[in-house]
C-alpha positions in Angstrom: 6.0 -1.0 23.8 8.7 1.5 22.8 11.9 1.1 21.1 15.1 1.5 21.9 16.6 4.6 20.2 20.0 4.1 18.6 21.7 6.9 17.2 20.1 8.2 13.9 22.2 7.6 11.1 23.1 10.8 9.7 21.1 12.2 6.0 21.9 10.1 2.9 23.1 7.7 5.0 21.2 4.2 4.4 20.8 1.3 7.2 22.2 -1.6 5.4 20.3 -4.6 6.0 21.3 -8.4 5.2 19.8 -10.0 2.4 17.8 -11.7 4.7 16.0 -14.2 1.9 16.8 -18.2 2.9 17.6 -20.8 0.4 14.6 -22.7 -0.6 14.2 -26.4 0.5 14.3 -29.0 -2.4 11.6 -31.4 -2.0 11.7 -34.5 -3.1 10.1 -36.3 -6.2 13.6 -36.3 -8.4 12.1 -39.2 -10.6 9.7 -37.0 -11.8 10.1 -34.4 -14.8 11.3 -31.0 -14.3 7.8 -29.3 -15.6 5.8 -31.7 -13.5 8.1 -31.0 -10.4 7.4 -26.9 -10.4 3.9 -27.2 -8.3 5.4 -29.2 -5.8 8.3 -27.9 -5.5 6.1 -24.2 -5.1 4.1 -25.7 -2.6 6.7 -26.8 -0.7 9.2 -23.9 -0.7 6.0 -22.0 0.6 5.4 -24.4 3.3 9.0 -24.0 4.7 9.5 -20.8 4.0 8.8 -17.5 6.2 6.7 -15.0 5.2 7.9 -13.2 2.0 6.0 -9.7 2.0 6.0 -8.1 -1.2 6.0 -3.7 -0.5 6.5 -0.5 -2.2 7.5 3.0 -1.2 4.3 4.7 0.7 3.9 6.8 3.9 1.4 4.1 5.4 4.1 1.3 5.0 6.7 2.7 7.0 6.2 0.9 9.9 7.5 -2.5 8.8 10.9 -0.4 7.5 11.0 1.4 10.7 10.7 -2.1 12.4 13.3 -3.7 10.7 15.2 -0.5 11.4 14.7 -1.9 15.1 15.1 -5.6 14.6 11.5 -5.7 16.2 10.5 -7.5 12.7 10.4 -11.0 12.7 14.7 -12.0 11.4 13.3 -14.8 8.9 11.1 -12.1 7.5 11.7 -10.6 3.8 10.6 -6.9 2.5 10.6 -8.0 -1.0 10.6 -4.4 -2.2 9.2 -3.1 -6.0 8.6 0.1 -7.7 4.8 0.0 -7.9 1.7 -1.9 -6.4 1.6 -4.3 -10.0 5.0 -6.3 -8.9 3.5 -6.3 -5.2 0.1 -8.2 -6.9 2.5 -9.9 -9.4 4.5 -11.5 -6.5 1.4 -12.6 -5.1 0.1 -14.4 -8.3 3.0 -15.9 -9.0 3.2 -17.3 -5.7 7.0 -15.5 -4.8 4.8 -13.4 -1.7 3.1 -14.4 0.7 1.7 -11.3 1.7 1.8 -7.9 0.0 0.8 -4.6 1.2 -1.8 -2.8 -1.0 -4.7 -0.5 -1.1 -8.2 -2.3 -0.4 -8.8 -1.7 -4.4 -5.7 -3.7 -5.5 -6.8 -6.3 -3.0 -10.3 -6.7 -4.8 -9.1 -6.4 -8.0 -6.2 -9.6 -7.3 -9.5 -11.6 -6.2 -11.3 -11.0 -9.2 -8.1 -12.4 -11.5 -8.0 -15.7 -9.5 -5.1 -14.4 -6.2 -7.6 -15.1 -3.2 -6.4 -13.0 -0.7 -7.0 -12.3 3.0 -6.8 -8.8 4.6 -5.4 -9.1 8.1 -4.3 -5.8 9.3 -5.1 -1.9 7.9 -2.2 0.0 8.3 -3.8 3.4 7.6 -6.6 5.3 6.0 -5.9 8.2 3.4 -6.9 11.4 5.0 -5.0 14.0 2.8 -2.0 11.7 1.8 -4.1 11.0 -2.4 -4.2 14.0 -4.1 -4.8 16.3 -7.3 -1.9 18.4 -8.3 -1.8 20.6 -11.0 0.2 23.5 -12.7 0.2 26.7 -11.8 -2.4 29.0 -13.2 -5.0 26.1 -12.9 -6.7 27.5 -9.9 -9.6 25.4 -9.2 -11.2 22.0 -10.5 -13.0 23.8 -13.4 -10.0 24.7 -14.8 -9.3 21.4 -15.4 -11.5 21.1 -18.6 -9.8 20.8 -21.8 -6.5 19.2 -19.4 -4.6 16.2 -19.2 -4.3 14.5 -16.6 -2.2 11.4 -15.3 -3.7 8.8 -13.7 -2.2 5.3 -12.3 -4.9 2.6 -13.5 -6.6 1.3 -10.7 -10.1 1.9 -8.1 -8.2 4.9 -6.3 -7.3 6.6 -9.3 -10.6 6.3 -10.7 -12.3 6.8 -7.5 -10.6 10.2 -7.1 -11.4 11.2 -10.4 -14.6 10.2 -10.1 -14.9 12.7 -6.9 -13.4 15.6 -8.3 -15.1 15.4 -11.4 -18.6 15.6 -9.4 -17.1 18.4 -7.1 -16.1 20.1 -10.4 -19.4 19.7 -12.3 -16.9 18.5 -14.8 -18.3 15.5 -17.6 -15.6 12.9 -18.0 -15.4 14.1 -21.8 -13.8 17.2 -20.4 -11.0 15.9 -19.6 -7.7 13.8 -21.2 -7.0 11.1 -18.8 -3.3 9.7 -19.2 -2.5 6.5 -17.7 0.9 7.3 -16.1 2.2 4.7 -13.4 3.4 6.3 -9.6 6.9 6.0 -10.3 6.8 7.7 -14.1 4.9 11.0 -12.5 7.4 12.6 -11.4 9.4 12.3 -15.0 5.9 12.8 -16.8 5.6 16.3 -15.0 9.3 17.4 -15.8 8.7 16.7 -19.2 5.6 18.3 -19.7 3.5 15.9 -20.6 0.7 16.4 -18.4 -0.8 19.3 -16.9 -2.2 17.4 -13.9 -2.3 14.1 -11.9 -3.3 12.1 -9.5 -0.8 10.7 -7.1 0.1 10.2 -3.3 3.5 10.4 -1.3 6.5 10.6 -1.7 6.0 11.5 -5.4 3.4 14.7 -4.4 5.7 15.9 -2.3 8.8 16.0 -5.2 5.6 17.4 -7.6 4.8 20.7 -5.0 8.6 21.3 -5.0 8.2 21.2 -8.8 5.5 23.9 -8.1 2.5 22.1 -8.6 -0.3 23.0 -6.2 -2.9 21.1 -4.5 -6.3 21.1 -5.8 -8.4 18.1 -4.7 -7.4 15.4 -1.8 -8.7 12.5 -0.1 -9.9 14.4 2.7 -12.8 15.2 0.4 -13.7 11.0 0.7 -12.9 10.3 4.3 -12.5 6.5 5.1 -12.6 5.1 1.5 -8.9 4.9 0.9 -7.7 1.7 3.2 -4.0 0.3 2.5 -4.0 -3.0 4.6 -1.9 -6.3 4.8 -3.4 -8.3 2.7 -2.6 -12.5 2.6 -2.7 -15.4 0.2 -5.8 -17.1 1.7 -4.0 -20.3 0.7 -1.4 -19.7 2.8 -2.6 -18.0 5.8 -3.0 -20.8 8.0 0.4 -22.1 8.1 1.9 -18.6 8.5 -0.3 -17.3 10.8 2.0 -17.1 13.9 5.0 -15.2 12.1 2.1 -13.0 10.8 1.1 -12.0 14.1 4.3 -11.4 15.1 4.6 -9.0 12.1 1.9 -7.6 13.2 3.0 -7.1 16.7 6.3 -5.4 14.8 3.7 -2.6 13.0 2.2 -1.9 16.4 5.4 -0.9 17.7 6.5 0.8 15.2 3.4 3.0 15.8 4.5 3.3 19.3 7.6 4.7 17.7 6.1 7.2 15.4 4.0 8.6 18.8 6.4 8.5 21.1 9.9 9.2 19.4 8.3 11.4 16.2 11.6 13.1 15.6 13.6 10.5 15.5 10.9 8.3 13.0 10.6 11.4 11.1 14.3 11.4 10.5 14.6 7.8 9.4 11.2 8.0 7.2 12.9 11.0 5.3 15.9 9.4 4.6 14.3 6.8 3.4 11.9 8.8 1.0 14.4 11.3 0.0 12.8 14.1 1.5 13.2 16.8 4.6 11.8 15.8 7.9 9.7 18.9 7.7 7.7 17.5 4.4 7.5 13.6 6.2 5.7 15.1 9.2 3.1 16.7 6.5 3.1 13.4 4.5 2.6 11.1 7.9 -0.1 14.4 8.7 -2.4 13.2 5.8 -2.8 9.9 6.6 -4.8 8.0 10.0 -2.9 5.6 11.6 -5.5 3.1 13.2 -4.6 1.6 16.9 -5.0 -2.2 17.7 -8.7 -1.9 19.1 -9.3 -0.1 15.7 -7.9 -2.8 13.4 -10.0 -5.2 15.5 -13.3 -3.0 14.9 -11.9 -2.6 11.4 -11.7 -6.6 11.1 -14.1 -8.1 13.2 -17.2 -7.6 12.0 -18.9 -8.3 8.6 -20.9 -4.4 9.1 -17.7 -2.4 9.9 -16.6 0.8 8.1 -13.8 -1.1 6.7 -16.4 -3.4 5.3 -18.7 -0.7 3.9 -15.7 1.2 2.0 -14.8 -2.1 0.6 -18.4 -2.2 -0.9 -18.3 1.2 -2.3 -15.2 0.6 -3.6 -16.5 -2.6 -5.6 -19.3 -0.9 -6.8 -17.2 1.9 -8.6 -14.8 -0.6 -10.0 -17.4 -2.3 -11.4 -19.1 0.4 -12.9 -15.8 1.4 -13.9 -15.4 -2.1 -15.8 -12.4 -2.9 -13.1 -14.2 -5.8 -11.9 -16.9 -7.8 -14.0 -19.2 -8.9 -10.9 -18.7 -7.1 -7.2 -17.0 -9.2 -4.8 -18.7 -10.8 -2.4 -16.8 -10.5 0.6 -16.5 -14.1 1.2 -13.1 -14.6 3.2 -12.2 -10.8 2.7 -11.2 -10.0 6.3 -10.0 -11.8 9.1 -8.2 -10.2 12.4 -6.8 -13.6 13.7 -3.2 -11.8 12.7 -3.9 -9.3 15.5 -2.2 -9.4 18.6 -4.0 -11.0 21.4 -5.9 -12.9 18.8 -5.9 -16.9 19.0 
């Protein structure tokens, strides 16, 4: 299914989109005391309520923006939109999200704090798009001994240093790791504070204006870095049709992307604050799996998806993210999927 192509709105321009957030239903229970009230009043404003997916700026994401765009997402449905992945898991735990979109380590790493989640869709796998930067005159990995270097705490960071520190022959010693959040990178560089990092898009793409060059990417660690749709177990039942249907929104918007890429590439720009010309390289280093590959992806307990999520719970345990490895119990489910009943 394709979508109807309105006229781009020009540069700098930005689609202004209605609050779209609903009042929450009061339930019941006045007698009670305010404090005692909160759960149920929680519980119920979740029953009621549409889907509230908590998202941040990222390539892979685009499709739900570019669906909105199209009024192909669900009208009920809210983008609750933050800086970084933390107020995505923070929504979540708090109960304010349904939903979140997150990289299969976040997901794994909300499970082991108490946030059962679900994963029902993968929106793309890394393929380029997680990278090394550094400053110029640091040619190679080696060079990175004696550096700093800013990280964003979580499995992919430490997965990708990991990597390049076995490519390098490099011990971890050699190295001054900085924890420096996604959204801070950019400000970090400017002010010289680190001489290399490990980030993603949009922010690598600002950083290479900056001058810094690519090193190390995830090309180097094909199908290990997964961002999915992942759900609050709790609540996946009673909002599994609207999830479909968001669902059914993201495939479309990939139908978009294939069949329109200009125009996509135009409205993912705007929206990142960069040139078409450096989106297409940003949406180049990422994989964008179909519908019969989420359902591969899903279905089955021995899947790649499944295996990645493995390695990755080995390294964040041996990285002292996660005290045990998680099971797997509940971790995937593709009844979101289209066709699925």
């Amino acid at each position: 299914m394709s979508f109807q192509n309105p006229r781009f709105v020009p540069d700098g321009a930005r689609l202004v989109v209605p609050d779209l957030r609903r009042r929450r239903f009061i339930c019941g229970l006045a007698s009670l005391s305010a404090l005692a009230t909160l759960p149920v009043l929680a519980a119920c404003a979740a029953s009621q309520r549409a889907p509230v997916i908590a998202i941040h700026h990222w390539i892979g994401y685009e499709t739900l923006y570019l669906a909105r765009d199209f009024s192909r997402l669900p009208p009920e449905v809210e983008l609750r939109e933050g800086l970084t992945a933390v107020d995505s898991l923070q929504a979540l735990e708090t109960g304010a999200a349904d939903a979140a979109c997150l990289t299969l380590d976040e997901v794994l790493h909300a499970r082991a704090t108490g946030v059962a989640l679900t994963v029902v869709l993968v929106f793309n796998v890394s393929a380029g798009a997680d990278v090394v930067l550094a400053r110029a005159g640091i040619e190679n990995l080696a060079d990175l001994s004696g550096k700093r270097i800013g990280v964003e705490k979580g499995a992919v960071g430490a997965l990708m240093l990991a990597k390049m520190q076995e490519e390098a022959g490099l011990d971890a010693s050699a190295l001054t790791v900085i924890h420096v959040p996604v959204n801070l990178q950019h400000a970090a560089w400017e002010a010289g504070e680190i001489d290399a990092v490990v980030t993603y898009e949009p922010t690598a793409t600002r950083l290479m204006r900056a001058g810094a060059q690519r090193l190390f990417d995830s090309r180097q660690i094909p199908e290990t870095i997964f961002d999915v749709l992942a759900v609050r177990s709790d609540r996946l039942d009673r909002q599994e049709n609207a999830l479909r249907r968001i669902a059914t929104s993201h495939f479309d918007a990939l139908e978009h992307i294939r069949g329109n890429r200009q125009d996509a590439l135009y409205r993912i720009a705007a929206r990142h604050n960069v040139s078409a010309e450096e989106a297409n390289r940003a949406l180049a280093g990422i994989v964008l799996p179909t519908l019969s590959a989420n359902r591969a992806f899903l279905a089955s307990s021995g899947s790649r998806l499944s295996r990645a999520a493995g390695v990755l719970s080995a390294v964040m345990t041996e990285q002292g993210l996660l005290a045990n490895a998680d099971a797997g119990h509940n971790l995937f489910s593709d009844c979101c999927l289209p066709g699925s009943v």
